[in-house]
MDAnalysis code that builds the backbone (N, CA, C; Angstrom):
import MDAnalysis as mda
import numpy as np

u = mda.Universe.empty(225, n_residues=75, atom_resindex=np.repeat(np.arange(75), 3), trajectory=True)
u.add_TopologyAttr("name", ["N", "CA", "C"] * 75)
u.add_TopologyAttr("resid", np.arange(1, 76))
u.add_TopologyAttr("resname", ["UNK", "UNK", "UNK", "UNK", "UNK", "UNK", "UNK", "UNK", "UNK", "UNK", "UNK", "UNK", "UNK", "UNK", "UNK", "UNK", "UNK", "UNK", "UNK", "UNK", "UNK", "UNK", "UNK", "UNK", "UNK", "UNK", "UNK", "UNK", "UNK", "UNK", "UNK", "UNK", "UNK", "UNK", "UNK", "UNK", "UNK", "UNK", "UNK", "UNK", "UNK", "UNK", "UNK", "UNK", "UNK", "UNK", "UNK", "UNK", "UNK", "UNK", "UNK", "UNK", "UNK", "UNK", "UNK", "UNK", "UNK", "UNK", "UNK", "UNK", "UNK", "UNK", "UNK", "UNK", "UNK", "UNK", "UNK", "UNK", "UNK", "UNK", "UNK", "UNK", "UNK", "UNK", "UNK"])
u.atoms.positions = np.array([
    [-206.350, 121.024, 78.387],
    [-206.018, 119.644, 78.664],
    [-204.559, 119.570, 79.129],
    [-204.265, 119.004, 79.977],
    [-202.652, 118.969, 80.902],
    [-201.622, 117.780, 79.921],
    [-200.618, 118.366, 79.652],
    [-199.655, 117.479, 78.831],
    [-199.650, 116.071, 79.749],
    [-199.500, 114.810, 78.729],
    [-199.018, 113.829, 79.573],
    [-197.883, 112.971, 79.030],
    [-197.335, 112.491, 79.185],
    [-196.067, 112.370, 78.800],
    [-195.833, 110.683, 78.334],
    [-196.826, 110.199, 78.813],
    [-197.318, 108.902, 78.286],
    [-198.187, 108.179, 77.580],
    [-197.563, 108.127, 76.305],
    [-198.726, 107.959, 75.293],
    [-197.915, 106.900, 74.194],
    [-199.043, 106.278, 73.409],
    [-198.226, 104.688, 72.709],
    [-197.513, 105.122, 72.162],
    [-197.776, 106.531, 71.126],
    [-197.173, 106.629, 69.966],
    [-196.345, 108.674, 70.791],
    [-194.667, 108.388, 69.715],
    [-194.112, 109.595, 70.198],
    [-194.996, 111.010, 69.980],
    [-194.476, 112.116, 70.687],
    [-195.003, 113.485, 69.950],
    [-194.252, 113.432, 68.757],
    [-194.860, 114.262, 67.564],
    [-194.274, 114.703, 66.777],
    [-193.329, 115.645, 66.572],
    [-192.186, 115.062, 66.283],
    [-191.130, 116.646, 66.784],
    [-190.057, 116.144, 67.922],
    [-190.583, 115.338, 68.446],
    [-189.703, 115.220, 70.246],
    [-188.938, 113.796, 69.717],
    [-188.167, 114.173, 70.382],
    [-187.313, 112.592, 70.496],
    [-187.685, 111.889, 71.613],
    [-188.114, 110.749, 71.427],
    [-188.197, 109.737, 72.563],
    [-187.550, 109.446, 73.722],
    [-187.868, 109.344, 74.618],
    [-187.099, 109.390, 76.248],
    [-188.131, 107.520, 76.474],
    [-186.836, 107.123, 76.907],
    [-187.054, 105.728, 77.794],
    [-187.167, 105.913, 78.882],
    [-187.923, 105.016, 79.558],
    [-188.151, 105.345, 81.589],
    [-187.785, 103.712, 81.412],
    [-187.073, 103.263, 82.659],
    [-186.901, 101.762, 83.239],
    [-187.570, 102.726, 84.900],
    [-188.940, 102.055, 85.643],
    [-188.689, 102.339, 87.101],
    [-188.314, 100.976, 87.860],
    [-187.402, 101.146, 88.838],
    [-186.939, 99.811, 89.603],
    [-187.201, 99.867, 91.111],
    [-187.222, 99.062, 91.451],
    [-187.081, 99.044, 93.207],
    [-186.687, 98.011, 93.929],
    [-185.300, 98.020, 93.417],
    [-184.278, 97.495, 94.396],
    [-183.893, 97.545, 95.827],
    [-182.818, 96.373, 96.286],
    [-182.458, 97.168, 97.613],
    [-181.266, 96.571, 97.764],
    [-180.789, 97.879, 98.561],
    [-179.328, 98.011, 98.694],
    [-178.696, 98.022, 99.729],
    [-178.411, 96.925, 100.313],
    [-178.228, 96.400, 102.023],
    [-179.347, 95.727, 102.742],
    [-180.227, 96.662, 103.611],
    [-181.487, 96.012, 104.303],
    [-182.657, 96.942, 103.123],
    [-181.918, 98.496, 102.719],
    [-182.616, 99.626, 102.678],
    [-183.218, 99.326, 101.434],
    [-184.772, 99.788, 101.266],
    [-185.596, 99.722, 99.755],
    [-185.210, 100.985, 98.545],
    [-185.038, 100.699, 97.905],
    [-184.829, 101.941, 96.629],
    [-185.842, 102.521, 95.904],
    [-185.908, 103.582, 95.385],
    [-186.766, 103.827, 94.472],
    [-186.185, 104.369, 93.394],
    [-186.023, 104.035, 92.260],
    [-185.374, 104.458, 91.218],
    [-186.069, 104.728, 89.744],
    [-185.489, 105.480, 88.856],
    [-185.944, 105.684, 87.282],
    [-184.661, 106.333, 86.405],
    [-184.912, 105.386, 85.721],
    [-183.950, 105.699, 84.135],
    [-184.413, 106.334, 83.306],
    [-183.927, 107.523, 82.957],
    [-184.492, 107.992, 81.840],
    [-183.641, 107.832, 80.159],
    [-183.815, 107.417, 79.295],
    [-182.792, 107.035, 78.500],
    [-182.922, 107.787, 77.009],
    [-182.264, 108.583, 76.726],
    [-182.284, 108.828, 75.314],
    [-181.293, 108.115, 74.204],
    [-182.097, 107.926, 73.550],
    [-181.273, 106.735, 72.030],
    [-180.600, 107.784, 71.128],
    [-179.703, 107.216, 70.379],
    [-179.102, 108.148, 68.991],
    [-179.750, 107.042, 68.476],
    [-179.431, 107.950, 66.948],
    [-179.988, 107.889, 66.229],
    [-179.053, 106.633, 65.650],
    [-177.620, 105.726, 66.127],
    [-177.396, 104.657, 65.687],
    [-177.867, 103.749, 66.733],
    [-178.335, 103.714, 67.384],
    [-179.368, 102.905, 68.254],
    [-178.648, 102.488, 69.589],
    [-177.857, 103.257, 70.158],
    [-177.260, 103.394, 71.568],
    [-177.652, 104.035, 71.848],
    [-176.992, 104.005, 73.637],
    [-177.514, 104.780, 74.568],
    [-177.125, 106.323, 74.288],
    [-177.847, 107.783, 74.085],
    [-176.661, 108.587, 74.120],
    [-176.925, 109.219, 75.507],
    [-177.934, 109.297, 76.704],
    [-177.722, 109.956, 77.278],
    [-178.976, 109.593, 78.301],
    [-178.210, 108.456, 79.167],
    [-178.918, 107.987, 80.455],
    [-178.986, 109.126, 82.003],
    [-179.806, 109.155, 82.298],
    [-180.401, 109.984, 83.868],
    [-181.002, 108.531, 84.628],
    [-180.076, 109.191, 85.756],
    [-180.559, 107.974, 86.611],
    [-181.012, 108.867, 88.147],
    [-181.949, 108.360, 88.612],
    [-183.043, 109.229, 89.753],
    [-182.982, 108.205, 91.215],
    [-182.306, 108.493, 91.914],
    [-182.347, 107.054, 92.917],
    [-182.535, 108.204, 94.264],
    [-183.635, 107.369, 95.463],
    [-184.350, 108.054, 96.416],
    [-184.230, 106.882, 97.860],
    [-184.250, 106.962, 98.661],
    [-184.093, 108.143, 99.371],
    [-182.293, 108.839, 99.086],
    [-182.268, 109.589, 99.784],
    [-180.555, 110.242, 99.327],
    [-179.500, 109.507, 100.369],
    [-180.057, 108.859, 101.648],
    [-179.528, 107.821, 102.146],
    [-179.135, 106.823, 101.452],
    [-179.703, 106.018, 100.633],
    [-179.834, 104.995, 99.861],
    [-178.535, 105.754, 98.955],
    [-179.132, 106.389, 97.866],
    [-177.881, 107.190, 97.408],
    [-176.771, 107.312, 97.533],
    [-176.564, 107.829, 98.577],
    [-175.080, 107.527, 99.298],
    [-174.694, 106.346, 99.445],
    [-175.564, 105.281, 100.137],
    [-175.031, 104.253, 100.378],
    [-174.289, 103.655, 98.712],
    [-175.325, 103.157, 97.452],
    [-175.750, 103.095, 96.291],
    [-174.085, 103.821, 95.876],
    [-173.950, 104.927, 95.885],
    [-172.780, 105.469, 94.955],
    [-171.186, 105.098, 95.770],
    [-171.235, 104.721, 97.312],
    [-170.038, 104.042, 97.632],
    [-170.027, 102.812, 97.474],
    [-170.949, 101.944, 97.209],
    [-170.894, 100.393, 96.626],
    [-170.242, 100.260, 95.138],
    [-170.596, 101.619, 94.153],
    [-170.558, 101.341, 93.218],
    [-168.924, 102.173, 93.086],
    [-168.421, 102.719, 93.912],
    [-166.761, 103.311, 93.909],
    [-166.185, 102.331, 94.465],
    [-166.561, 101.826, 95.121],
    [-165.901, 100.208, 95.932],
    [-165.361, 99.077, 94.590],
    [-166.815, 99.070, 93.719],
    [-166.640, 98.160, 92.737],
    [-165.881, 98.680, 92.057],
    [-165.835, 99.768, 91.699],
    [-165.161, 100.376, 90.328],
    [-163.126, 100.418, 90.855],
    [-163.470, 100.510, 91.947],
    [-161.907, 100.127, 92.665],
    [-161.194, 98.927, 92.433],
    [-161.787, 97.916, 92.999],
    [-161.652, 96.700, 92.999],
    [-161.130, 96.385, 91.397],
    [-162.421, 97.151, 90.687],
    [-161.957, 96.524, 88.516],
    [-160.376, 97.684, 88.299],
    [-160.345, 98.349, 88.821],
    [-159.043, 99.437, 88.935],
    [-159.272, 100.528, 88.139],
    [-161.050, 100.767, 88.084],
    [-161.353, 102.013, 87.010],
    [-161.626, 103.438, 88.000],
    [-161.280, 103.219, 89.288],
    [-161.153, 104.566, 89.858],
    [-160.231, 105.181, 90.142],
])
């Protein structure tokens, strides 16, 4: 039987992984995106993956977000 990775209740043993999928857009261009999120154990984030497609988009996507981070003076 082939593992599946989506099921109500966790495996036993594994720590839980969050998915958010989105599909935004960023200028004219469509996105395809997924979050993958792991929790600690005090109930934050400890360790977000973020998956964004096409790699055009991407690019575009990561100079919008250095633009912003300029502008707040965190780059």
């Amino acid at each position: 039987m082939p593992h599946s990775p989506v099921r109500f209740k966790p495996f036993e043993g594994r720590e839980p992984i969050h998915a958010l999928i989105f599909r935004p857009q960023v200028g004219d261009r469509d996105v395809g995106g997924l979050d993958l999120i792991r929790i600690a154990e005090s109930d934050r984030i400890r360790e977000p993956s973020v998956m964004v497609r096409p790699r055009s988009v991407l690019e575009a996507l990561l100079g919008e977000v250095g633009s912003r981070l300029a502008r707040l003076g965190a780059a």
